[in-house]
N, C-alpha and C positions, 0 to 999 in steps of 0.2 A: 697253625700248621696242621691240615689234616691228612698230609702225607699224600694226598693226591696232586698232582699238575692242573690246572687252568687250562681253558683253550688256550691252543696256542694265537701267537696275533696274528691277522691276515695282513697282505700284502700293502692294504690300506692306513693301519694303524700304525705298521714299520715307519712307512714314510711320513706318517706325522708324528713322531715321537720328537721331544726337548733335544738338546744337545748332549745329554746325559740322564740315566732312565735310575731308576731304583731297581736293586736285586731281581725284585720277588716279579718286577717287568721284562728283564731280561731271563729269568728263568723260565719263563712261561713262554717266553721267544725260541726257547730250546727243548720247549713241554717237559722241564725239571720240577718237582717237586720241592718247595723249599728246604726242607730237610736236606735232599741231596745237593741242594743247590749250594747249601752252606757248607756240604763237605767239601764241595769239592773248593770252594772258597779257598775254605782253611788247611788244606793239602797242594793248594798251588794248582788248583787241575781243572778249574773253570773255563770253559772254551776262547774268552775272550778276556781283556783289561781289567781289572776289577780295581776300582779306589778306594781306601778308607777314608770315609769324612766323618771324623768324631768316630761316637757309634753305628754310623751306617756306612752301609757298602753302595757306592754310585756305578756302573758301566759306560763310559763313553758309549755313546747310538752310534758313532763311525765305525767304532771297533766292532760292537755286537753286530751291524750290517753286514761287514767285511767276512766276522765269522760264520755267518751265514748263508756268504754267499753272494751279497747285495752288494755289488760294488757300485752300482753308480742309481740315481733317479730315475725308472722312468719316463719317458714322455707319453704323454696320451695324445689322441687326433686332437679330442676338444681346446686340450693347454693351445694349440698349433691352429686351433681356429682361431681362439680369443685373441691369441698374439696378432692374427693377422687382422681382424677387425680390429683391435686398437691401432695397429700400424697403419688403416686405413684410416685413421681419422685421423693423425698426425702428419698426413702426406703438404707437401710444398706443391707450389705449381712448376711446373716442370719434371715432377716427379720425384725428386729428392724428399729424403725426411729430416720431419723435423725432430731433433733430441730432446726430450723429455726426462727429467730427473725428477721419481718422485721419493721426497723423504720422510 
């Protein structure tokens, strides 16, 4: 801890984060310094969820999103093209699609 903050994360990193991030990732989501990050920890007064696992403190990503600001995903044109070329290649004749489940 040298008292300064980290970039913060850009809008692309948010949306690929785990289902739960580590402290010192979600303080940098909010351009906190770990030092304050832990205060505010341990005073109740961190912007968002905080868990204790063991010795470490996890974030829920929904909650840090939420406290952000970020309520939902998203879409870009390209997601919206790709979808449509796959969907074009699963077409029926007649025009109907066919359901594809992949696991």
């Amino acid at each position: 801890m040298n008292g300064r903050a980290e970039p913060s994360l850009t809008f692309a990193e948010a949306f690929g984060l785990p289902l739960s991030v580590d402290l010192r990732t979600a303080a940098r989501a909010f351009g906190l310094c770990m030092g304050t990050a832990y205060k505010l920890v341990h005073g109740g007064g961190f912007p968002c969820a905080v868990v204790r696992v063991g010795r470490k403190f996890r974030v829920p990503t929904a909650d840090l999103l939420r406290s952000l600001g970020i309520e939902e995903v998203p879409v870009h044109l390209s997601d919206i093209e790709a979808g449509a070329r796959w969907a074009a290649g699963h077409r029926l004749p007649g025009g109907s699609f066919q359901l594809v489940i992949d696991c």
